[in-house]
C-alpha positions in Angstrom: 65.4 -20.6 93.7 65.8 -24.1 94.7 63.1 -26.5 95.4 62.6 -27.8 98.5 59.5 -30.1 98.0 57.4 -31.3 95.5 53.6 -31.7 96.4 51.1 -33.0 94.1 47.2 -32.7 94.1 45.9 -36.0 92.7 41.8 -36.3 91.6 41.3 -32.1 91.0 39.1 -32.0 87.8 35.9 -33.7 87.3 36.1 -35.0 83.7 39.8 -36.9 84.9 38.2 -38.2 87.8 35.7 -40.1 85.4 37.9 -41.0 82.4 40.0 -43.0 85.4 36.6 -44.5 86.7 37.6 -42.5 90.2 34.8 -41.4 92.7 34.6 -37.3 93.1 34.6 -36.6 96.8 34.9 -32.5 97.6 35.6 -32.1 101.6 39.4 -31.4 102.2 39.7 -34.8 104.0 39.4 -36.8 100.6 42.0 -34.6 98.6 44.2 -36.9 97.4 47.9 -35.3 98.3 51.3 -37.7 97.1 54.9 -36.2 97.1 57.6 -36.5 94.3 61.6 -36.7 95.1 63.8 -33.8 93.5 65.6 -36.1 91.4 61.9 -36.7 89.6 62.5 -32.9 88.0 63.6 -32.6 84.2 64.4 -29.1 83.1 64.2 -27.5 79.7 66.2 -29.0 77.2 66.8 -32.5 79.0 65.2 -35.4 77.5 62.5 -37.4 79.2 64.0 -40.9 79.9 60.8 -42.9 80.4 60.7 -45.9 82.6 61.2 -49.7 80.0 59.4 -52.5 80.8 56.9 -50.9 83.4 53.9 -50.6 81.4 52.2 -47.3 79.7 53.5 -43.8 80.9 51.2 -41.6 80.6 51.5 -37.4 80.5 49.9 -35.7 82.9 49.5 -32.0 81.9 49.3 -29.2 85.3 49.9 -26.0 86.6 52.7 -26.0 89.0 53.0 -22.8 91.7 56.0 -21.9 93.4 55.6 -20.6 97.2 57.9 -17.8 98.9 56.6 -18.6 102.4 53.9 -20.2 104.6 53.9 -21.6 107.5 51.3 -24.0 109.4 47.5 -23.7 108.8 47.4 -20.7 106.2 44.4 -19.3 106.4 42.2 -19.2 103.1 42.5 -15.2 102.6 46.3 -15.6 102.7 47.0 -18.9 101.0 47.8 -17.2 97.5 50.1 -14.4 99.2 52.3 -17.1 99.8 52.8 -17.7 96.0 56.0 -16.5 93.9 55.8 -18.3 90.7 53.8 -20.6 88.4 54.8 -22.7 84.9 53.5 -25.8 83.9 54.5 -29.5 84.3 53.8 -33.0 83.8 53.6 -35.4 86.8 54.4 -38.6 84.0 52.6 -41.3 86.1 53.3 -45.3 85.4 49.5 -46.0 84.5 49.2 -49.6 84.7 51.0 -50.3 88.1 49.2 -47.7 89.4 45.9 -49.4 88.9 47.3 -52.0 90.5 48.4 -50.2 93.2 44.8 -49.0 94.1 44.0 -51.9 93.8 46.1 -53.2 97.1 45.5 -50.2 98.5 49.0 -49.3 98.3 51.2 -45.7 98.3 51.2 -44.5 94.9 55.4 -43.5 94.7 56.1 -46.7 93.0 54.2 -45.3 89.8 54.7 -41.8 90.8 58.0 -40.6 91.8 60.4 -42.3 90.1 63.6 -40.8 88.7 62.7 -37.9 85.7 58.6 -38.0 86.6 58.5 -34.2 86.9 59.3 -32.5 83.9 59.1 -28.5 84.4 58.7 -25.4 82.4 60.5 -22.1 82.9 58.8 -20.2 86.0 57.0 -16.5 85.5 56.8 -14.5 88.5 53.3 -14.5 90.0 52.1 -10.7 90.0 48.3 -10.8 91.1 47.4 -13.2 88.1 43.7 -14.7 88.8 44.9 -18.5 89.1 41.9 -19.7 88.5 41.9 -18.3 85.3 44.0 -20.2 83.5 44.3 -22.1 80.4 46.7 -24.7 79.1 47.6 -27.3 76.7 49.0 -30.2 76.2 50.1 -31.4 72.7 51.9 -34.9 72.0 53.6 -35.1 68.3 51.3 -32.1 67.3 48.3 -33.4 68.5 45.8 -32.0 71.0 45.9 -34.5 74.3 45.1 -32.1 77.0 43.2 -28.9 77.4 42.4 -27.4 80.7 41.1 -24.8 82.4 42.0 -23.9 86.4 38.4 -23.0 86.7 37.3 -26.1 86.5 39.5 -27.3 89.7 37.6 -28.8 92.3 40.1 -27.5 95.0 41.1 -24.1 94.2 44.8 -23.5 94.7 44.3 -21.2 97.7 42.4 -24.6 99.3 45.2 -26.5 98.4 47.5 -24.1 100.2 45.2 -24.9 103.2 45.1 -28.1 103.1 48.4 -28.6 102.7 49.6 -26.5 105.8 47.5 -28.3 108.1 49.9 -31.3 107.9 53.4 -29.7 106.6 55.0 -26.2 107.3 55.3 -24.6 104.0 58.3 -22.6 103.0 60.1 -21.0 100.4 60.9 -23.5 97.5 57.9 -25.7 98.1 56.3 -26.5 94.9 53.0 -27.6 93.9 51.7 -29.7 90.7 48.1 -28.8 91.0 46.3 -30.9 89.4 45.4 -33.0 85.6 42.7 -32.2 83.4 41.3 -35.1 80.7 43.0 -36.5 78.3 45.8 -38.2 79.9 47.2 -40.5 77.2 50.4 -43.1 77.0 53.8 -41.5 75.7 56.4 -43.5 73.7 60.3 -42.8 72.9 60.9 -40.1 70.2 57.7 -38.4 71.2 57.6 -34.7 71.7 55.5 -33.0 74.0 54.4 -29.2 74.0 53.4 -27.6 77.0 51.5 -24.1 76.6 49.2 -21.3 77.9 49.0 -17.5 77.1 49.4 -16.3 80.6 52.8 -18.5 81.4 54.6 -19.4 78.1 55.4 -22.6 75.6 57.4 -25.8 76.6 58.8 -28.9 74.9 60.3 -32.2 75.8 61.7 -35.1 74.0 60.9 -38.6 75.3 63.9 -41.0 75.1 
């Protein structure tokens, strides 16, 4: 399937919030919501060129779902019918603009959708799996960075959906990067990066 859009859910998990020094807010007005060009994707197997001279790129491990349909304002009850797929991904984020960015007040897409900032696993169909029951990982040379739980979202995917809706007409193809947990960290050339949770599957990068 191809992908039409990518949406991403900035500000989702508590601990991240507070390791980026970030206020928690919970009413659907202050989710943060940014979008990412298709040329940002980097399948399996293709190397992660990261951005020279731009200051620290850092990983950012999520959950990515895949809708099949939507529409405008999806209900709650029927937000995660319109899911297909899921498979993890990294919305790679150019850390120190980005702080400057806030800053100014600015648009993030500067430090956040630039060419090759959405690396993506292989998807797995999505057959009545709890969403918000799922753990993942996010290793760098080996080494733990990243360890998350969807429970610990402060909007649940099916909100998300909602939200979402009330401003764009989903359809098939959408996706959705859902979200970081803590441990973002800066990334260098010849790093490798390991993506993995039981309930989706294992995947690896190269960062050139």
């Amino acid at each position: 399937m191809q992908i039409h859009r990518i949406f991403c859910i900035g500000r989702n998990y508590a601990e991240h919030i507070a390791e980026l020094g970030n206020e928690s807010n919970e009413p659907d007005a202050s989710c943060v919501v940014f979008m990412k060009p298709v040329s940002a994707l980097i399948s399996l197997g293709e190397q992660i060129p990261l951005p020279r001279n731009r200051g620290a790129v850092h990983h950012e491990a999520e959950l990515v779902v895949r809708l099949k349909s939507g529409g405008r304002n999806i209900p709650l009850d029927r937000a995660l019918g319109c899911v297909d797929a899921i498979t993890l991904g990294l919305d790679l984020t150019l850390r120190d603009m980005q702080n400057d960015l806030k800053k100014k007040g600015a648009p993030w897409e500067l430090a956040k959708a630039f060419d090759g900032a959405a690396p993506l696993g292989a998807w797995t169909l999505h057959d009545n799996q709890d969403l918000q029951a799922i753990e993942f990982t996010c290793h760098v040379n080996r080494t733990l960075r990243q360890h998350g739980h969807t429970a610990d979202m402060i909007f649940p995917i099916a909100r998300q959906i909602h939200i979402l809706s009330q401003t764009w007409a989903l359809r098939l193809g959408d996706v959705i990067f859902t979200g970081t947990p803590k441990g973002v960290g800066p990334l260098q050339p010849g790093d490798h990066i390991e993506l993995a949770s039981p309930a989706i599957g294992h995947f690896e990068w190269t960062c050139a």
